[in-house]
N, C-alpha and C positions, 0 to 999 in steps of 0.2 A: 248622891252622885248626880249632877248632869248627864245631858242626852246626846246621842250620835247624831249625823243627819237624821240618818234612817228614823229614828224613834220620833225628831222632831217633827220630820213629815208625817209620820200617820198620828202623833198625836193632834197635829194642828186639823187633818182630816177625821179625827174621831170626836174631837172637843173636847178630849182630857187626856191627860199625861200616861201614856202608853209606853210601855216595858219591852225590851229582847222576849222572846220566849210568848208573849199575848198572842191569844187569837183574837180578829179581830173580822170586823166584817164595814167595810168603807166606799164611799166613791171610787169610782175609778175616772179622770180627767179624761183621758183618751186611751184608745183600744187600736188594736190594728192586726188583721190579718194577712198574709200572702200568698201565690197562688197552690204552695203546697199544704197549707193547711186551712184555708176559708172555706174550700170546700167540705171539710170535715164540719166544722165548725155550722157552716149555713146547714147541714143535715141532721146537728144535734138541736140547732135551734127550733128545728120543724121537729123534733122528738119530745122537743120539751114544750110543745104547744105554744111554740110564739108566733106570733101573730105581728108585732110590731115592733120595732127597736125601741128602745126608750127613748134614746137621744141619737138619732142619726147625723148630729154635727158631731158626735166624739166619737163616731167611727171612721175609719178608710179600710179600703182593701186596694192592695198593692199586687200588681201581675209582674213579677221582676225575679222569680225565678225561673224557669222556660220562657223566654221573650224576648222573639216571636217562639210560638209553640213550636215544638219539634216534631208532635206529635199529633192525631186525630184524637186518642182520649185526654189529652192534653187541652185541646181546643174546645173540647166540650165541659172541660170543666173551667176552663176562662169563660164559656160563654154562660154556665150557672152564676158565677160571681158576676157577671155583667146584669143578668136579670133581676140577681138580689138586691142589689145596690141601687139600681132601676127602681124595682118593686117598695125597698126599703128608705129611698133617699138618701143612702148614705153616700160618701164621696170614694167614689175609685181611681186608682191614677193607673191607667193602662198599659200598654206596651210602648217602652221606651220613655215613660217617665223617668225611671230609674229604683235604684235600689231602698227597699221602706224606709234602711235604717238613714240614709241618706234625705229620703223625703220630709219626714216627719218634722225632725227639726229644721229642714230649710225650708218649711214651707209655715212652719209658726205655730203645729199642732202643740206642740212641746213648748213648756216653760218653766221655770226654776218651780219646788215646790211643788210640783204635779204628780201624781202616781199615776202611772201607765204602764200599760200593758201591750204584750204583741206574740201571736202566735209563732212567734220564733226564738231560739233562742240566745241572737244577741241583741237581744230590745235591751239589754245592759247598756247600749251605745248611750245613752241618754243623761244615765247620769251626769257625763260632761258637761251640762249645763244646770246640772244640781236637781232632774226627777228622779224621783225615786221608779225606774223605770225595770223590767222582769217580763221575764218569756212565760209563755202560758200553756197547756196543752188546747186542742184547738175547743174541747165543751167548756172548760173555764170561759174561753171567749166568746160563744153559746151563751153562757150564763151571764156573763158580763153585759152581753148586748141585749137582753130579756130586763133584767133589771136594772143596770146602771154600775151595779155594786159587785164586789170578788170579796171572799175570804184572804184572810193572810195570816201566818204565822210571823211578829215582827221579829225580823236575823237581828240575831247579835252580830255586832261588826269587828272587822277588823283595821286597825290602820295605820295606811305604810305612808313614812315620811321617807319623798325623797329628794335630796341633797348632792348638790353640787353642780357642778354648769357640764352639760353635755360636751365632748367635745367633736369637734367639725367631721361630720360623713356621719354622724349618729345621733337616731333620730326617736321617734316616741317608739317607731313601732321595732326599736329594738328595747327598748326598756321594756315595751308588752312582753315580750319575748324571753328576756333576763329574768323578769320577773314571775311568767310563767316554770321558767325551769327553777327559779327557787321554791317555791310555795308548793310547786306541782299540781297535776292536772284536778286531786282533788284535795289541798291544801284549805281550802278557803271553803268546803261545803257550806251548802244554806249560811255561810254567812253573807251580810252587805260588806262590799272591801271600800273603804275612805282612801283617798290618794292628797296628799297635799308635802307639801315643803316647796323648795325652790326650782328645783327641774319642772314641778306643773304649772307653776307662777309662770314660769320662763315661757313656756307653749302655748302656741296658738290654739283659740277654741278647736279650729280641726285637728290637730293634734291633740289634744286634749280625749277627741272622739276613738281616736285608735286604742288610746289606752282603757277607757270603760268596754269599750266595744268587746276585747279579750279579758274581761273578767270572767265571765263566764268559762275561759281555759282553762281555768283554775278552780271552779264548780262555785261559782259567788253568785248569789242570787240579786246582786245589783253592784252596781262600780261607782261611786258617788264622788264626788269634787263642788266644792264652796263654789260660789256664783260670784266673780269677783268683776272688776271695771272690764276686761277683756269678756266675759258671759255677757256682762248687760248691752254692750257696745255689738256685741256679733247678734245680740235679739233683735236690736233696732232695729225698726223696720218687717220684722218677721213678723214678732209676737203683739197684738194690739190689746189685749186683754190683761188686766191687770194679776202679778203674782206674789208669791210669797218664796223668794229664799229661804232656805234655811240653814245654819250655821252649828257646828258640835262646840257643845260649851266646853270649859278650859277642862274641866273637873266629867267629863264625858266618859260613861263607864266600857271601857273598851274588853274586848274578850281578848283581842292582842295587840299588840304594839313591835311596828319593827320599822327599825331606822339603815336603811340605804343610801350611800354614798354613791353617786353615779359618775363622780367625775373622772373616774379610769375607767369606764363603760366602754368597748368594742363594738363592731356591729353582731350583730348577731345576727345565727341563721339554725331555727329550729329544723335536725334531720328526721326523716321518716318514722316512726308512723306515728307519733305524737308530737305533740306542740310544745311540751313542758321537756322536750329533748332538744332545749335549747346550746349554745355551744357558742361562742367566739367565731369570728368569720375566717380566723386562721388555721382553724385544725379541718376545715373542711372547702377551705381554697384549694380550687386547680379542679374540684368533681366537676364531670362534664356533665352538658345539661345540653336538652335537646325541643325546651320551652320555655320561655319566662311570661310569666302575667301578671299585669299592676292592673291593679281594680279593687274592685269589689268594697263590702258595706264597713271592713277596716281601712283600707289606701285609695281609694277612687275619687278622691276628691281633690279639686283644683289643687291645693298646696300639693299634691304629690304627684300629680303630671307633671308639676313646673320642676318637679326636683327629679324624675327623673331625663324632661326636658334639658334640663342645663350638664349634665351628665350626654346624654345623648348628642348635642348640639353638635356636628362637625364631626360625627361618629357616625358608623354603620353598625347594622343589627349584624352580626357573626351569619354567614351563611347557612351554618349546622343551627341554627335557631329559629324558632318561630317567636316573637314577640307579640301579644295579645293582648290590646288595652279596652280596658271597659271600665268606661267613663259612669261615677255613680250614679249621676243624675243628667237629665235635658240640659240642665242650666250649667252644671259643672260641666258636659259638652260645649255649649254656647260660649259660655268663659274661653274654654280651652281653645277656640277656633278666634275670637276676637283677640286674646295677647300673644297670639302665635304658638301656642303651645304645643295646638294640636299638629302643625304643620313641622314644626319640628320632630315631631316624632314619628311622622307618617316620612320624611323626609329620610331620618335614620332607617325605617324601615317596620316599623310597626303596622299593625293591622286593627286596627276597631274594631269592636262592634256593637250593637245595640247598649245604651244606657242600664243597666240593670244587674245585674249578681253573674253574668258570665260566664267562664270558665269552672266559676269557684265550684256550682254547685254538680256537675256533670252530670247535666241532662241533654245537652245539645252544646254547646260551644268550646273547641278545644279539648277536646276526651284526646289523648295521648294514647297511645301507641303502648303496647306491652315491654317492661324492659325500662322506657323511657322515663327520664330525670326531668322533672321542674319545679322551678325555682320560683314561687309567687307570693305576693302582698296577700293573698288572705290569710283566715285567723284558723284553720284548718288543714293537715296534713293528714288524716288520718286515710286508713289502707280502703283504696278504693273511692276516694272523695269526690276527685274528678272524674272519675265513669270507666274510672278501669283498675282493678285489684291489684295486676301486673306492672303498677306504675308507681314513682317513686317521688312524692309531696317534697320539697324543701320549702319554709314560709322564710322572708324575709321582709327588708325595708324597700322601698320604691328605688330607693337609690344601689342597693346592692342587688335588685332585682334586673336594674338597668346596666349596668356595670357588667353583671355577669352575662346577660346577653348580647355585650358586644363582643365580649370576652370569647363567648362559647363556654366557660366556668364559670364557676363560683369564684365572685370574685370580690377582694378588698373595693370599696367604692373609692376610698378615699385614696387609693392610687390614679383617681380620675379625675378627684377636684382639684 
């Protein structure tokens, strides 16, 4: 039988033909932490008597969940990673760089054929351009940055062909969505999930991102897609270092196989307190909502300001709303201020704030009120996410997340375009 991505990439990193089920023990390309877990990570490193990173080009630490701090032990522990990094020569991108999963690839760390690692658990974002990419606890990242290398067990994979042409107001990150409520939250364990047919043909590399990014909702220990003329063309420029795509032969031993028609696709709007309690956006039109927020390391990126932009244009944000945008990165800011994006939405009536994980993570920006409904672009609904127990998650797409905050509802988008 031929091989998965998955397989192909760690065999081409171990130098012989590697199986599902092998332990394995390999490079790792690039590593990354952030500021919720580096600091765990730089204390296990000093437990385990390191003294030096191996490779401080294939690290980063990312400050993009608290930032700017909320907090004094917050601050002190940005200020450990600012020493480390210092001390270590590794590259850190500070406050208001933006979001890692955001970074990484737009900054060129990331390339087809790479294994990577990151102390969080949607480094799955990555696969979209074909790394075999996986979240880490933060002493694997310890041990990773001591030696160069991580163990692995290689997943069997799973992989979903899907089919058909979207139609208009629906977008990847309602197929993340659809596709988390079929498979379920732990559908896909320890497996790699493979994405391909023609709905991923059809999407832009940033889209592309949304859908790896939520594999992990689905317990998949990486999200993988082919590297095709759209991958190579979105690296230009990025990536200067030479890689290795890798491709699943025809005869590729799969653990499952399942074939999706998406051209009667809806939007979707996963309700509380899971994400794989996904729904059609009609059985849950008209709930009141009393926040919406597009960002974060699934929707924050330029393609999805501008879509909720063109939605918004000539609109007001609903009085009874708060609108929260948090732009993934500096540059996907920059963008969004240079084609008018950003003034479009500040216009509507949207509020910014710093480049970085926002809302999503509730530790300081956007904590909602007890009782209160919101509707937002991350990949995250669970009780309590955003910084209050009493509050009630809906995830959507940028564009029903815009929709419904002119609305004051939950609302169909595509009664807007």
């Amino acid at each position: 039988m031929g091989m998965t991505i998955a397989e192909r990439i760690f065999s081409a990193h171990c130098g012989r033909d590697v199986r599902a089920g092998e332990l394995v023990v390999t490079k790792v390309d690039f590593m990354m932490g952030q500021d919720g877990t580096s600091p765990l990570a730089v204390n296990a490193f000093r437990e385990l008597g390191g003294e030096k990173v191996q490779d401080p080009s294939r690290v980063a630490l990312v400050i993009d969940h608290s930032a700017p701090s909320p907090l004094e032990g917050v601050s002190n522990l940005h200020a450990m990673m600012r020493a480390f990094a210092a001390e270590q020569g590794v590259g850190i991108y500070d406050v208001g760089c933006g979001v890692c999963h955001c970074l990484l690839p737009e900054q060129g760390h990331v390339a087809p054929g790479d294994i990577v690692i990151g102390a969080d658990s949607h480094t799955t974002t990555y696969g979209a351009i074909n790394a075999f990419s996986t979240g880490v606890g933060s002493t694997d990242l310890a041990a990773a940055m001591l030696t160069g290398k991580l163990w692995f067990k290689v997943p069997p994979t799973m992989r979903l062909e899907l089919q058909g042409k979207l139609q208009e107001g629906v977008y990847s990150k309602d197929v993340a969505l659809f596709l988390a409520g079929e498979i379920t939250a732990d559908g896909a364990t320890y497996l790699a999930v493979e994405y391909g047919g023609e709905v991923i043909d059809s999407l832009s590399v940033e889209a592309r991102f949304t859908i790896s990014n939520m594999a992990v909702e689905m317990g998949a220990k990486a999200g993988l897609m082919e590297a095709d003329e759209k991958t190579m063309a979105w690296l230009e420029g990025r990536v200067t270092r030479s890689c290795a795509p890798a491709a699943p032969d025809p005869d590729a031993d799969y653990a499952e196989v399942r074939e999706c028609d998406l051209g009667g696709l809806t939007p979707q709007v996963a309700e509380p307190h899971r994400v794989d309690n996904a729904r059609p956006v009609e059985e849950v039109e008209g709930t009141p909502i009393q926040e919406a927020v597009i960002g974060t390391c699934t929707n924050g990126r330029l393609e999805d300001l501008e879509v909720a932009a063109r939605i918004l244009a000539g609109r007001r944000v609903s009085p009874e709303v708060r609108l929260i945008v948090a732009p993934a990165s500096r540059q996907v800011l920059m963008d969004a201020m240079d084609r008018g994006v950003a003034q479009r939405l500040i216009e509507a009536g949207a509020a910014f704030v710093t480049p970085g994980c926002g809302p999503c993570v509730g530790t300081h920006n956007g904590v909602p009120s007890d009782g209160e409904r919101v509707i937002s672009t991350a990949n995250r609904n669970f009780k309590g996410r955003m910084g209050n127990a009493n509050a009630f998650i809906y995830l959507a797409s940028p564009a029903t997340v815009a929709a419904s905050a002119v609305a004051g509802k939950i609302t169909d988008p595509r009664r807007m375009l």
